[in-house]
N, C-alpha and C positions, 0 to 999 in steps of 0.2 A: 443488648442494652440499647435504646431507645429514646430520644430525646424526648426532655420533659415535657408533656403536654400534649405531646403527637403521639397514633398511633400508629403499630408495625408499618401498616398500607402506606401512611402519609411519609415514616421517614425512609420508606424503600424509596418509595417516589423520588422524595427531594434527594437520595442516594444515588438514585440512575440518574437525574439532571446534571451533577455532579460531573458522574464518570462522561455524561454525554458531550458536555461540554469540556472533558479533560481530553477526550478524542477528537472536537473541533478545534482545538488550541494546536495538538500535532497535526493537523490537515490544512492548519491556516497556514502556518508557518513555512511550508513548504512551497503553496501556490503563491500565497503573499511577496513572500522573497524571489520568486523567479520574476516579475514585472521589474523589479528593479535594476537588473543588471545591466540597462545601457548608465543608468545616473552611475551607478558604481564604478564604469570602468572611465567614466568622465572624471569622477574624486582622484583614481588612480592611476591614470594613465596609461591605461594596459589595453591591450586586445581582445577581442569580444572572446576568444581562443581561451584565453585566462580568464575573463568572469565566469565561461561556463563553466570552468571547474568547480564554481564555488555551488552550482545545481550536482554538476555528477559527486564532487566529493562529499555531498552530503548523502545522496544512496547512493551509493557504496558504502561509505560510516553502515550505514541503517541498515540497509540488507547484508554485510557481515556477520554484525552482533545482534541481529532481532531473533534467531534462533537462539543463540546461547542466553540474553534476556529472556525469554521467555522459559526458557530451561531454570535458570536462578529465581525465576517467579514463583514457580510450583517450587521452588528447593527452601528458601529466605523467606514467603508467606509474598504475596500479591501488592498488599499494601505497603510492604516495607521497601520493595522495589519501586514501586510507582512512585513515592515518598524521594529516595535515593536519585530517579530518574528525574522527575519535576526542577530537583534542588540542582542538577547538575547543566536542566535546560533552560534556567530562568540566569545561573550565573554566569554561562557562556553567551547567552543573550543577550548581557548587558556588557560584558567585557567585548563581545563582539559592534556593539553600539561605539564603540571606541578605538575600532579599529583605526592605526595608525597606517597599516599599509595591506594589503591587498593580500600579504600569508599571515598576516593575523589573523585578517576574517578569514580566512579558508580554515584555520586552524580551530576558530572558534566554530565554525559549523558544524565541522564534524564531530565535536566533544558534544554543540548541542546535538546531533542528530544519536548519536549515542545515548544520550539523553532521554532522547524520542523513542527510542528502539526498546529503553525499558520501561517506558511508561506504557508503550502502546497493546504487549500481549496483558500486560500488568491489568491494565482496566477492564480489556477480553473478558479475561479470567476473573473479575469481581463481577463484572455483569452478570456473567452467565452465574456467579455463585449467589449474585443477587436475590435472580430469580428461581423459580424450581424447575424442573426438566420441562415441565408442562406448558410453562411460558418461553423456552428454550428463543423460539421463533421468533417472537416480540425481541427478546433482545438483540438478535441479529438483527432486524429488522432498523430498531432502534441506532443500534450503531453504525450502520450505514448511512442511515438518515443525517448523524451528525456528518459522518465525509462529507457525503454530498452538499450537507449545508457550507463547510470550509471550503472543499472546495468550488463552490458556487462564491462564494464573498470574496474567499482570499486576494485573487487577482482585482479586483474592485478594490479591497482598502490597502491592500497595496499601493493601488496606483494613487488614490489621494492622500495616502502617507507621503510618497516620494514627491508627489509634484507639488507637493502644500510645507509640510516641514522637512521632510530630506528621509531617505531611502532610512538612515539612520535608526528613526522612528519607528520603524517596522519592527526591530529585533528593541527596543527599547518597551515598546508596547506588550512584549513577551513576559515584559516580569511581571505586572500587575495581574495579568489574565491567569500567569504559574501559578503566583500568589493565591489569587481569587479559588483555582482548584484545588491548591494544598491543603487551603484551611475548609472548603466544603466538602471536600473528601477524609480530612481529619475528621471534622463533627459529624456525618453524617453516612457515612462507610464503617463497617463493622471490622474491626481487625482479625485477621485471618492466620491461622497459626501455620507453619508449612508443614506439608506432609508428610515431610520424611529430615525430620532436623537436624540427624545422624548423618545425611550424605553427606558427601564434599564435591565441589566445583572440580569435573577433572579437567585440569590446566593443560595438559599433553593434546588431549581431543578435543579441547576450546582454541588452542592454538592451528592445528590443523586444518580443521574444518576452516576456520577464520582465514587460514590462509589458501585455502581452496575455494571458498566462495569469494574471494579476493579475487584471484587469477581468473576465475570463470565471468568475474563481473568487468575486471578490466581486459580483459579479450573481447568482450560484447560489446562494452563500448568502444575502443580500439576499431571492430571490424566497419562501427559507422566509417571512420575515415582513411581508411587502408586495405578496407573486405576482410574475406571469410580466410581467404586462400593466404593472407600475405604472412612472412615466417614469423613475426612478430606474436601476430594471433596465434599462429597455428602453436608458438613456443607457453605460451600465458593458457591454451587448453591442454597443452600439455601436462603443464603444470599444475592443471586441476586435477587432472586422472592422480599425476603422482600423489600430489597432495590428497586427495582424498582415500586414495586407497591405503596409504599411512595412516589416515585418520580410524577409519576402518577395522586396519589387522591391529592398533593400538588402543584403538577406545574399549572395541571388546575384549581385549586378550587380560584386560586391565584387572584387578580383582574389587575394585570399586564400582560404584554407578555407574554407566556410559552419560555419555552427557545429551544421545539420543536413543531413549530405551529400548531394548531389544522389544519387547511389544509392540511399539510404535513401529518399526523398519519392517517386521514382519506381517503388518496392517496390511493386506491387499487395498481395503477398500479406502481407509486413508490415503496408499500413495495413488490410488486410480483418479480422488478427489482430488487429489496435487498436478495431476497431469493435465484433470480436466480448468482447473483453475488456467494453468500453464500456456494452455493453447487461446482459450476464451482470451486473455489477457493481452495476447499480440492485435487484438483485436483495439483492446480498449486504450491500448499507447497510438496506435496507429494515429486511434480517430483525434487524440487527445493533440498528439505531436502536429501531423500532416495537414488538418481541417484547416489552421489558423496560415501556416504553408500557401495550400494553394487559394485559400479566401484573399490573403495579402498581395500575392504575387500571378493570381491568375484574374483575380475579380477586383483587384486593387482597392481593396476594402484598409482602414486605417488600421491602426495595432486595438486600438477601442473597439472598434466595429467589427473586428475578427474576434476578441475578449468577449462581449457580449453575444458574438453568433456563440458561443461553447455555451450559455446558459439552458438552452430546450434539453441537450440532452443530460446537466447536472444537476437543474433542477427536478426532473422525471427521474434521472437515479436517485436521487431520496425522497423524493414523494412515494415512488414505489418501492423503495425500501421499507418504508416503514408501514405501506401497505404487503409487503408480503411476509413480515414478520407474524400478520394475523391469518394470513394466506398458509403457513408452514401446517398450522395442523390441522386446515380443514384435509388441503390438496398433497402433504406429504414434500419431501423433498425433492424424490425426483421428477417429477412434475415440473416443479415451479425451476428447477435446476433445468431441467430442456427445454423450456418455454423462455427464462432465459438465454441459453446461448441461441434457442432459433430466434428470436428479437433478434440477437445481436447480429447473426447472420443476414436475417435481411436488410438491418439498415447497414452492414457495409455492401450488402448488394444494391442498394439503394446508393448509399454512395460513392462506389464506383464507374454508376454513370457520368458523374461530375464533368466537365469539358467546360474549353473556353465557349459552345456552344449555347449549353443547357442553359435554361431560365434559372435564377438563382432559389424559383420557390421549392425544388425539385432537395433543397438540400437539408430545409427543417423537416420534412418526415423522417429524413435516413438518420438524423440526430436525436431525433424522437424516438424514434424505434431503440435505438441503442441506447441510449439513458433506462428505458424502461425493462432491458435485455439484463444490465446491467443490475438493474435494482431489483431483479428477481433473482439472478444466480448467485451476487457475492453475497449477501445476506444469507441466503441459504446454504450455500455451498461450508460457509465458517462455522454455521451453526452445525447443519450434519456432524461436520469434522471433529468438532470439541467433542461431538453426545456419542461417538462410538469409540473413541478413548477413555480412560479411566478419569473422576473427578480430578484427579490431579497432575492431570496432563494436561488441562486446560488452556494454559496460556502457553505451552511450550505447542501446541496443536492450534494454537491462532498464528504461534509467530510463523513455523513453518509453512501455511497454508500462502500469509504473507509472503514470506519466501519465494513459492510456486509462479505468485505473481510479480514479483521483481525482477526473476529469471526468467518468465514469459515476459514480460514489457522489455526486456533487457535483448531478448533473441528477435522481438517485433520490430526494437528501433532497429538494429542491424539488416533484416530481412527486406525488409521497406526503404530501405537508406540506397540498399543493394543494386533494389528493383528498379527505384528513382533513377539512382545515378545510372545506368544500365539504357533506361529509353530516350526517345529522340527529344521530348520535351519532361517540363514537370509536372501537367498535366495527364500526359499520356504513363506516367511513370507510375504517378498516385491511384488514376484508373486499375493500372496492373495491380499495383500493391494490395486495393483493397478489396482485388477481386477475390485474392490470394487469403488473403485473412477473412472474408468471409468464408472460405471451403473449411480455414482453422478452426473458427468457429462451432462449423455444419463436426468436425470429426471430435470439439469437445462434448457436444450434443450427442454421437453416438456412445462416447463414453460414459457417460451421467445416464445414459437409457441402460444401458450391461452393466454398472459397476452402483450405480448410488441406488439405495433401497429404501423405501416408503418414507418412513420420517426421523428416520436416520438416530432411533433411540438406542441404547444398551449400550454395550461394545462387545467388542468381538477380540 
């Protein structure tokens, strides 16, 4: 069905602006709100220790339940989840706008990023259902172009939210933009019926997993500040194994759905494209975390001037994102998926020369490089992923992919954190780091050359 007076072509179109913008909303939100945490901990009083919970406890929320969202996407129908997600991210936005004390808002983030977690495979999955297999590319393409656009703005209206009407503002601004997506994804997204309407949510294997991606997520962040070795960690990976192999002998022993399908777990090429995600990804926390690090504290650049050095390479991941969405069928997947991670290897080989020596022009290539590394492999890397599972694993095959990289950005801050604190300066620390992550890089390039195949149609 159709709106009156348009045809198919126009209301697909104004249907993908839509979802495009329903996935700049979840990109904003995230960069937006991190610029603000010194205003915040000035309202409240508290330790910079305490505001950054209010960045980690939101992924974590997110990388939790973005797998099990994504799983109720294909189970409830796409729309009906993103509809549920939107409603639940516009009203902890606004009750968060009101926070009275410092575990309010932590409280209200995480419900919003919960929020976020099933809007975000939610839209994946209409996209790609948008389009036909054939334009598969465009949309990955497309949907990176929106990140890279949020994340490019975010930090920018951030900062003139906070320093003009108050940090406040930021998550206040949240509802009209929800708003603005609910009702142009109402009118102009097709309702989707779910696949399989007989399943049920299995709660045993939604609880396990949840609490194994729990334990494996706060041991990660944990080793930033106590290491890899200390008993704390070593107790919280523990706790993943157990947990997860519970999850395991229980989800399939089950006589209903698993809540991650035995087709899926048995994908070779799926989990190869997870690992390749996995590694590439330690790359892309590094540059994201560390670049602003030693620009501030080695080059004495301002919090602004550090903000603005991150736009070459987030503007170039979405510019070439949305160029290699057209790129996908000429040149195929794995192509543009190893031409990605090699970009990304050279600009952290590029940026590992870094020194309080070097000329500062030496550092917009390595960022260039990497934005353009970036906006050839995830865009392709998602698309592949969705087109060799079945149609209706779509978004439960976005979240996971998601997944790969929260756990890679999760193992990069630690790894990096490691390295730093380890050498005689922070200079000499970040050197190391990112000489290390680019070889991660180089070995998810090997991967993507043996495991991902041409343009990554059918399934298997």
């Amino acid at each position: 069905m159709y709106l009156k007076g348009l045809t198919a072509s126009e209301t697909r179109s104004l249907g993908l602006t839509a979802l495009i913008f329903s996935i700049f909303l979840v990109g904003y939100d995230y960069t937006a709100f991190s610029v603000a945490l010194p205003s915040i901990q000035k309202t409240f009083q508290v330790d910079i220790t305490t505001t950054m919970w209010l960045v980690n406890a939101y992924a974590l929320a997110f990388g939790v339940s973005v797998i099990s969202c994504g799983r109720l996407a294909d189970m409830l129908g796409r729309r009906r989840t993103f509809f549920i997600g939107a409603t639940l991210f516009s009203v902890f936005s606004l009750l968060g706008g009101f926070s009275l004390n410092i575990w309010m808002l932590m409280g209200c983030r995480v419900m919003l990023s919960i929020g976020g977690a099933m809007m975000w495979p939610s839209v994946i999955g209409m996209t790609y259902h948008l389009l036909d297999s054939k334009r598969a590319g465009v949309a990955g393409g497309l949907l990176m172009l929106g990140c890279g656009v949020a994340n490019s703005l975010g930090p920018i209206i951030g900062g003139v939210l906070t320093d003009t009407l108050g940090w406040r503002w930021i998550l206040f601004l949240n509802l009209p933009l929800t708003l603005v997506a609910i009702l142009t994804c109402w009118k102009l997204v097709i309702s989707d019926l779910p696949s399989a309407p007989g399943e049920h949510v299995d709660l045993t294997g939604l609880l396990f997993l949840s609490l194994a991606l729990l334990a494996l997520l706060l041991g990660l962040d944990l080793s930033v500040d106590v290491g890899f070795v200390n008993y704390r960690t070593l107790l919280l990976f523990l706790g993943f194994v157990l947990f997860l192999s519970v999850f395991v002998w229980l989800d399939y022993r089950s006589s209903g759905e698993p809540l991650i399908p035995v087709d899926v777990v048995k994908n070779k090429r799926f989990f190869a494209e997870g690992v390749a995600t996995l590694l590439v990804s330690v790359a892309f926390i590094a540059a994201l975390m560390f670049v602003p690090q030693f620009l501030s504290k080695v080059w004495k650049f301002t919090a602004i001037q550090s903000g603005i050095a991150l736009l070459p390479m987030m503007i170039l991941f979405g510019a070439t994102s949305f160029l290699s969405g057209h790129l996908y069928e000429r040149f195929g997947a794995k192509l543009l998926s190893c031409f990605g991670a090699l970009f990304m290897w050279a600009g952290m080989l590029v940026l590992s020369k870094l020194s309080v020596q070097v000329e500062p022009f030496i550092f917009t290539p390595g960022m260039g490089l990497m934005g353009i590394g970036m906006g050839l492999f995830y865009p392709t890397i998602t698309t592949t992923a969705i087109l060799i599972l079945r149609y209706d694993r779509a978004s439960l095959a976005a979240a996971i992919i998601y997944m790969f990289q929260i756990i890679g950005g999760a193992i990069g801050l630690g790894l990096n954190t490691t390295i730093v604190a380890l050498a005689p300066d922070l200079a000499t620390g970040i050197s190391r780091a990112f000489l290390m992550n680019a070889h991660l890089a180089l070995l998810g390039m090997v991967v993507s050359v043996f495991f991902i195949n041409g343009r990554g149609k059918g399934s298997s």
